[in-house]
N, C-alpha and C positions, 0 to 999 in steps of 0.2 A: 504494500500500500504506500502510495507518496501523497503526502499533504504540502501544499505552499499556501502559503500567504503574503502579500504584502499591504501596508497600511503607509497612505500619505496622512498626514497633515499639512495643511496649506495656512500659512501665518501671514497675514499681510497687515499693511499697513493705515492705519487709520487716518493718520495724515499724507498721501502719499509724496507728497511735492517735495518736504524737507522730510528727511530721516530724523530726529531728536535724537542729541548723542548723551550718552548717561555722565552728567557731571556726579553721580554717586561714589563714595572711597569704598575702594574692594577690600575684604581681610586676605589676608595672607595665605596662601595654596596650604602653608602647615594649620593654619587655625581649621581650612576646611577639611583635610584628612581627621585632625579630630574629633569633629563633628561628625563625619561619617563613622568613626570610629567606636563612637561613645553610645550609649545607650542601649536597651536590650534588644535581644531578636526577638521578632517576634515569632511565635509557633507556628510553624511550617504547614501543623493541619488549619490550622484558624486561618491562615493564611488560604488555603487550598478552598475552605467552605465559601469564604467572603468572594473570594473569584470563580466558584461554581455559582453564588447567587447571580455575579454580573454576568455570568453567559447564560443562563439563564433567563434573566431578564430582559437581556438584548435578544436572545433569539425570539421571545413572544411576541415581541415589536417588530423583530424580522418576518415573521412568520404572520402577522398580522396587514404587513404592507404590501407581503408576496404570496396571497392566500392562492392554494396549488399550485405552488412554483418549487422548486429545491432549492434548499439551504445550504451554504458552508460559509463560515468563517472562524478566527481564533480567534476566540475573548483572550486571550494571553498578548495576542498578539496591539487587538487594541486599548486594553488594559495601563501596559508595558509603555504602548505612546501615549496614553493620556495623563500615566503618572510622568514620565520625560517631562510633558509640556507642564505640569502642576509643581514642578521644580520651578520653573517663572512665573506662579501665580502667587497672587495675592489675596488676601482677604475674603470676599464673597466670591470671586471668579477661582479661587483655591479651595475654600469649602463644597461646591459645588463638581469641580471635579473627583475629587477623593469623596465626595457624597453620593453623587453618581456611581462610583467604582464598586459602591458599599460599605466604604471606611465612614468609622465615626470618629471625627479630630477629639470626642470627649472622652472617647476610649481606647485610643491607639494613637501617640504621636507623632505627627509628620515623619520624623524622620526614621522613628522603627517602619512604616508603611515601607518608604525606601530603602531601608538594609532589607528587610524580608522581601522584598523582588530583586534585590541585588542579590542575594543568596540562592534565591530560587531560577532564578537565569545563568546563575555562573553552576547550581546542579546540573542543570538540566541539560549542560552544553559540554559536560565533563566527558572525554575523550576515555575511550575503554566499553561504555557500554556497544551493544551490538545493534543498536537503531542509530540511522544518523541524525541527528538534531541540530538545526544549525539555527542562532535567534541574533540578529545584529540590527541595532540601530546607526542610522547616519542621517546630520543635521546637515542641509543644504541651506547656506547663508547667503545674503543678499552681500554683495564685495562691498557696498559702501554702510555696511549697517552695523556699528560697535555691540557687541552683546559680550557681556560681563563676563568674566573670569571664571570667575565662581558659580554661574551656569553652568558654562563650560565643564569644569572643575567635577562638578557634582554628577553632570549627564555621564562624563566619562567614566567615574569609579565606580557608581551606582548599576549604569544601565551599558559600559560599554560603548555608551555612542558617542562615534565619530563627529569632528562638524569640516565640514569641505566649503570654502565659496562660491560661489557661483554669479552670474551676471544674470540676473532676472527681465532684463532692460535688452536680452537678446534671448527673447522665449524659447526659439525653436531649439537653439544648442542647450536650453537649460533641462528643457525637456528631457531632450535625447539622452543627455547627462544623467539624469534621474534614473529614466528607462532602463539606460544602458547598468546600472548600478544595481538595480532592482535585477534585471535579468537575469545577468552573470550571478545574484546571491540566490536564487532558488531556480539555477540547475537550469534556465530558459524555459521555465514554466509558466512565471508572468511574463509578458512581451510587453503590456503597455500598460503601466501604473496611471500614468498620468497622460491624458488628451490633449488639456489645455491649463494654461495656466492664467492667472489673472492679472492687469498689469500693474495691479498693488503689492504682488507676492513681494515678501521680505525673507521670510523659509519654509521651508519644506523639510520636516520632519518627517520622515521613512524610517517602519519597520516591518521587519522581515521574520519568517521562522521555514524551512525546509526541514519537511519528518519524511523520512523512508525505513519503514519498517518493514520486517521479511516475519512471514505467519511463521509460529513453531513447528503447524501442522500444515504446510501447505495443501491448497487442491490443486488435482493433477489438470494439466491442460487439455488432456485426451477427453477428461470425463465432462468435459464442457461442454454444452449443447444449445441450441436454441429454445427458447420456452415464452407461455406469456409473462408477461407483467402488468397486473391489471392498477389501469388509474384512479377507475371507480368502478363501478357498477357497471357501468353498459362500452367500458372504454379500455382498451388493454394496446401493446406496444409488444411488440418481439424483443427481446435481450439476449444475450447469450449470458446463460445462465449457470454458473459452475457446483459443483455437487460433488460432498464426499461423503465416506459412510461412514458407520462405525467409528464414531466422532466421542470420544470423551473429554469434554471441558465444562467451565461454569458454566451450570444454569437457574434459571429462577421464572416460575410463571407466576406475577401478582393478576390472585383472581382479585382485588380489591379494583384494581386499575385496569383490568381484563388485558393483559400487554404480557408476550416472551422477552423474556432478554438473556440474550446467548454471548459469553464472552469469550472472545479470540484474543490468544496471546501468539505477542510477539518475540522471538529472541532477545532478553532482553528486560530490559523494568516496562515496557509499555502495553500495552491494553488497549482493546478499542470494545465498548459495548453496544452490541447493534441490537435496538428494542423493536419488538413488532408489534402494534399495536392490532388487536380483533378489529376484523371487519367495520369499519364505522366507529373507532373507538378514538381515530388518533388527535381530535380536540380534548378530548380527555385527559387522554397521558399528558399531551402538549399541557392543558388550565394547573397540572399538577406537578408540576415540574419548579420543585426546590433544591436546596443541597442535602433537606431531611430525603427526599426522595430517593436521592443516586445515593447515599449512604444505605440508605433499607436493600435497593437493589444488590448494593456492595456488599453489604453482611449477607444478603441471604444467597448467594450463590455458590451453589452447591456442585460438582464435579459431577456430570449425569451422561450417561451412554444417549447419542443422539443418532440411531440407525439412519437418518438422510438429512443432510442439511443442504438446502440450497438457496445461494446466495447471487443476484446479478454480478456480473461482471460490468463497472461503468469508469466513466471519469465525466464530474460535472465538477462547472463552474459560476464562481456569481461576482458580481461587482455592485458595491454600494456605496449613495453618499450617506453617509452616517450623520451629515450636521442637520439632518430631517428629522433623524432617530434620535440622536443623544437628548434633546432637550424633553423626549417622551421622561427620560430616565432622570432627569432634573439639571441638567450639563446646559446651561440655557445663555448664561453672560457672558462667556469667552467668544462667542460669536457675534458678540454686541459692541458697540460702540462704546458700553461701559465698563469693557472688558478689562482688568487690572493683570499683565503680562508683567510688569514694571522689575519683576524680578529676571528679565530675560535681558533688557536694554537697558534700566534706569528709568525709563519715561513709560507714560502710560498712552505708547503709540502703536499697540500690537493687536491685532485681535485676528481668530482663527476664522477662514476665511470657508475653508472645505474638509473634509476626511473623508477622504478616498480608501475603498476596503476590496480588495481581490483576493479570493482563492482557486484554491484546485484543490480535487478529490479523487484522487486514483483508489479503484477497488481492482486489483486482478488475482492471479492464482497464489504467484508465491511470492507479489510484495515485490522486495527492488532483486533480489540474486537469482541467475540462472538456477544455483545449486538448491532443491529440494532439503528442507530438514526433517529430521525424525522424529514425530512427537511420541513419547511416552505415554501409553493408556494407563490410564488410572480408573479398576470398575470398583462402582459404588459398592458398599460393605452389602448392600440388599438386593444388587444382583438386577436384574433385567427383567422389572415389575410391568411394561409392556411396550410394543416396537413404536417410537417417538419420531416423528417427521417433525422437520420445522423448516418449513416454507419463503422463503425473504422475498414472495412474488405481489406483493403491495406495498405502501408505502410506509417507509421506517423510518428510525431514527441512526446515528451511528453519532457516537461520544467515546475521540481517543485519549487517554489518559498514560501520566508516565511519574510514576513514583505520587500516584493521589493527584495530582494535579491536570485538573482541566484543562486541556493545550487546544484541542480540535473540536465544533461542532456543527452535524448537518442533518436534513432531512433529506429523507432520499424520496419522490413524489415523482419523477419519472428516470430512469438513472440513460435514456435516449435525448436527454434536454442537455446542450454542453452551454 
C-alpha cells in the first residue's frame, strides 16, 4: 500500500504594496533551544486521542461536503502544518488554531503541544523500521519579507522545516518550484500541489508525508479477479478484486454499530483498519466516529480464521481547499484581516490566504516489494466455530495507523473514481 500526501498553506499579505519589516529584538538561538528544551512531554497516547479526534472531525466535514465521493487525507499531515503556522500566532488567531486541533491552552501548554509532535515526527521517521515513512516540512519565503529568527528557530527543531526563498513576484517559477519540491518528496505521486498562486503570497508553507507499506500476509496477484463493487443499491462498477483465504488476523464485528473491521498488518509497527459498514449503515458508523470509538474497535480485536476475504484493488485521489472547512472546526481569524501572525514577521501583516490538501491511496496485492512475505497463522484457542467471508465489495472505510497514531484516513465509495 503507498499513501502520499501533501499540504500547502498559502500566507499572504494583508498589506500587499509595503512588506512591514519586524523592528521587534529577537532572544538569542540559546535562550530558544531552552525553551524547546524545558518542560514536560506530553503523553504520546493523549497525544495520539487528541489527533484521532481532529481527523475525525475533519473527515465529517469532508464527508459532508463530498457526500458519495471518496475520501483520503492525513490529519497528521494537516495537523503538523497548522501547528508550524500557530508557532507565529498570537492570541485569538493562536487559540483558535490549537482549539481547532483539539488542544486546550488551559490544559496542555503551548509549548508541551510542540515537543509532543516534535517527538512524534522525529518517531515516526526513525530509520530501521520496515515501512517507509517519510514527513518533511518546507517554508517557501517571499525574498523580500524579514521573518524572525526564532520562527525560524522553533519550525526547524520542532517540526524539521526547512524555509527556502523564493520570488512570488514571478509566479510561474515559484510555482514550478513548489511543485517541483513536493514531487520529488512523495516519490512523483503528487505532480501538482499548487495551480495558482495569489499575487499577495508572502509563503507557502508545505507538508508532506510518503507511507509505503508491504502487507505481512500479502494476496497473490494470480488470485485477482474481476468482480462487482456495488455503489448502492441499483448501481455497481467492475474492480478487480483481490482475494485470499484462510486468512488469520484481527477481527471485531460491532453488532452495536452493525460494521466489520478487519485489520491488516504491515511489516513493521503499522496497521491499516478497513471497516465495512452493513448495507445502509455507513452514516452510522461515519455520526459515530470518536477516538472512544477506534479504541473499542482496538481493544476488541481478536485474531479470527477468515476462510475468504476480498478486498478491491484501487488507487484514489482527492484535492481540497480546506480554508472552506477549517472555520467549520472553529480555525476562522487566520484567514481574516484580523488575523495576529505577528509572531512570524513582527507586524500584524500576514494572514492565510488558502490550504491546499492532496493525497493518494494505493491498495494492491503486496504493498511496495516484489518479494511476497510469510505470514504466520495464529488459530483461535476455539477452533473454527463457522466458514466466515468478509466481502470489501461496498463502501468502506480504511484508517492507517503506526505505533497508535493516526497518520492516514479514507473512505472508499467507488475505488474506479481516481
Amino acid at each position: 500500500m503507498a499513501l502520499c500526501v501533501a499540504l500547502g498553506l498559502l500566507i499572504a499579505g494583508i498589506c500587499p504594496v509595503v512588506l512591514c519589516q519586524s523592528d521587534g529584538t529577537l532572544r538569542r538561538d540559546t535562550e530558544v533551544h531552552e525553551d524547546l528544551n524545558n518542560g514536560t512531554q506530553m503523553d504520546s497516547l493523549t497525544l495520539a486521542s487528541i489527533n484521532t479526534d481532529f481527523a475525525f472531525s475533519l473527515y465529517k466535514e469532508l464527508a459532508l461536503k463530498n457526500p458519495n465521493k471518496n475520501v483520503v487525507f492525513s490529519p497528521l499531515s494537516i495537523s503538523a502544518a497548522l501547528a508550524i503556522l500557530s508557532l507565529g500566532a498570537r492570541s485569538k488567531t493562536l487559540e483558535e488554531i490549537l482549539g481547532g486541533l483539539k488542544f486546550s491552552l488551559t490544559e496542555t501548554p503551548e509549548a508541551d503541544i510542540h515537543r509532543g509532535f516534535g517527538h512524534l515526527l522525529h518517531m515516526l521517521t526513525q530509520p530501521g523500521d520496515q515501512v517507509n515513512i517519510s514527513i518533511g516540512s518546507m517554508m517557501f519565503v517571499e525574498k523580500r519579507l524579514q521573518i524572525l529568527a526564532e520562527f525560524k528557530e522553533k519550525a526547524r527543531a520542532l517540526y524539521q522545516a526547512e524555509a527556502s526563498t523564493a520570488d512570488f513576484q514571478q509566479p510561474h517559477e515559484a510555482i514550478k518550484n513548489i511543485n517541483d519540491y513536493v514531487r520529488k518528496q512523495t516519490q512523483g505521486k503528487i505532480k501538482e500541489l499548487i495551480s495558482d498562486l495569489d499575487v499577495r503570497t508572502v509563503m507557502v508553507l508545505v507538508n508532506y508525508i510518503y507511507f509505503k507499506g508491504k502487507w505481512k500476509t500479502s494476496f497473490d496477484p494470480e488470485d485477482t479477479f474481476e468482480s462487482e463493487f456495488h455503489l448502492g443499491k441499483r448501481r455497481s462498477v467492475k474492480v478487480p478484486m483481490m482475494h485470499i483465504e484462510d486468512l488469520t488476523t484481527p477481527y471485531f464485528r460491532d453488532e452495536d454499530l452493525l460494521c466489520s473491521v478487519v485489520e491488516l498488518k504491515y511489516t513493521g509497527n503499522a496497521s491499516a483498519l478497513f471497516i465495512l459498514p452493513d448495507e445502509g449503515k455507513m452514516q452510522q458508523v461515519e455520526a459515530s466516529l470518536q477516538p472512544e470509538t477506534l479504541r473499542k474497535w482496538e481493544d476488541s480485536l481478536r485474531p479470527r480464521m477468515i476462510d475468504d476475504l476480498y478486498m478491491p484493488k484501487f488507487s484514489i485521489s482527492t484535492d481540497y481547499s480546506l480554508e472552506k472547512i477549517l472555520p467549520q472546526l472553529g480555525i476562522r481569524e487566520v484567514f481574516s484581516k484580523e488575523a495576529d501572525l505577528s509572531r512570524i514577521t513582527g507586524a500584524k501583516d500576514l494572514r492565510v490566504s488558502q490550504v491546499v490538501h492532496k493525497a493518494v491511496l494505493d491498495v494492491a496485492e503486496t504493498g511496495t516489494e516484489a518479494a511476497a512475505a510469510t505470514g504466520v497463522k495464529v488459530i483461535p484457542d476455539s477452533g473454527k466455530l463457522y466458514p466466515m467471508t468478509v466481502n470489501f465489495n461496498r463502501p468502506f472505510l480504511v484508517i492507517v495507523s503506526d505505533t497508535n497514531n493516526l497518520i492516514f484516513m479514507a473512505k472508499v465509495t467507488n475505488p474506479k473514481e481516481n
